[in-house]
Each structure stands twice: as structure tokens, then as C-alpha cells.
N, C-alpha and C positions, 0 to 999 in steps of 0.2 A: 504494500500500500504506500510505504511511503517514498520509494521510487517511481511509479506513477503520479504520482503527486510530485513531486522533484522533478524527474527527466528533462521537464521543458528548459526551466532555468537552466539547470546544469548546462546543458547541449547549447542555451544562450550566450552564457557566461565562457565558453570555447568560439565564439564566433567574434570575430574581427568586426564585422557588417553583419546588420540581417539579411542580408543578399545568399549567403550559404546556408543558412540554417538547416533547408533542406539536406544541402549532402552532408552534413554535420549529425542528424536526426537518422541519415540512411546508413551512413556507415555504424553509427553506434547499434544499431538495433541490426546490423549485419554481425558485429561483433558476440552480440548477446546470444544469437543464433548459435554462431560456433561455441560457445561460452556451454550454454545447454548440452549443445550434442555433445562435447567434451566430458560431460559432467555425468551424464549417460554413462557414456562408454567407460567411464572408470566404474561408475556403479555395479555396469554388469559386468566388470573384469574383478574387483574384490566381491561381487557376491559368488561367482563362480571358483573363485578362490580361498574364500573363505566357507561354503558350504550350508549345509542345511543346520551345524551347532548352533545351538541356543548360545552357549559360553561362549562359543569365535563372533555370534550377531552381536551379543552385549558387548564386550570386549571392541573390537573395532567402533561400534556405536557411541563407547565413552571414550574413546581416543581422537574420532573425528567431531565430539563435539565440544570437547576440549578444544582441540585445536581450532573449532569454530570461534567460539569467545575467545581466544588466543588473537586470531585474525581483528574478531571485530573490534576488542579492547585498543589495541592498535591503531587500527580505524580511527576511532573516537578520538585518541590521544595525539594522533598525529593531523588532527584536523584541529582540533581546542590548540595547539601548539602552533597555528601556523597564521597568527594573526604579526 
């Protein structure tokens, strides 16, 4: 939700002129495309790697989502630091 509600600004705020916006708006959401199918293809390559365990689901599950707040914590911090 609140990338939809963002996006526009954002992809504004990289434009020079409003004259590109457009390919500004096309390439990023070309990006997001690959971004997904990327995001896919690891899913079905650690799920078929790690199997039908219950212990290998939880286990990888609390490692990528650690590493999730890891990412985002970072995120936050390095945006509030960049005034």
C-alpha cells in the first residue's frame, strides 16, 4: 500500500523535467517485473531445496525474515540519515 501511494512522487522526484516521466514510470515498473520473476525463481529453487520438512520451512522462514527487518531496519536508517 504504501508504494502505491508513493510511486508517483518517487519516479517525480528522478525526473529532470516532466517531459520523461513516462519512461521514468516504464522502466521502473519494467524493473519491478524482473524484480518479481527473480523473487519467484528463488522461491521455487529453496523450496525444492529445502523440501517438504516442517523444521527446514520454519528454519529458512526465520532466517529470511530476519534478514527481512535486517534489510528494512537499514532502509529506515539510511533514509532518516540522509537529510
Amino acid at each position: 500500500v504504501t508504494y502505491s501511494s508513493t510511486r508517483n512522487t518517487i519516479y517525480k522526484s528522478f525526473s529532470r523535467n516532466s517531459d520523461n516521466i513516462g519512461d521514468i514510470t516504464a522502466k521502473g515498473e519494467a524493473q519491478i517485473a524482473v524484480i518479481d520473476l527473480l523473487g519467484m525463481l528463488c522461491g521455487v529453487l529453496i523450496s525444492i531445496a529445502i523440501g517438504t520438512s516442517k523444521t527446514k520451512i520454519v528454519g529458512i522462514f526465520s532466517i529470511l525474515s530476519v534478514l527481512d527487518l535486517f534489510c528494512i531496519y537499514n532502509e529506515i536508517k539510511r533514509l532518516v540519515n540522509h537529510k
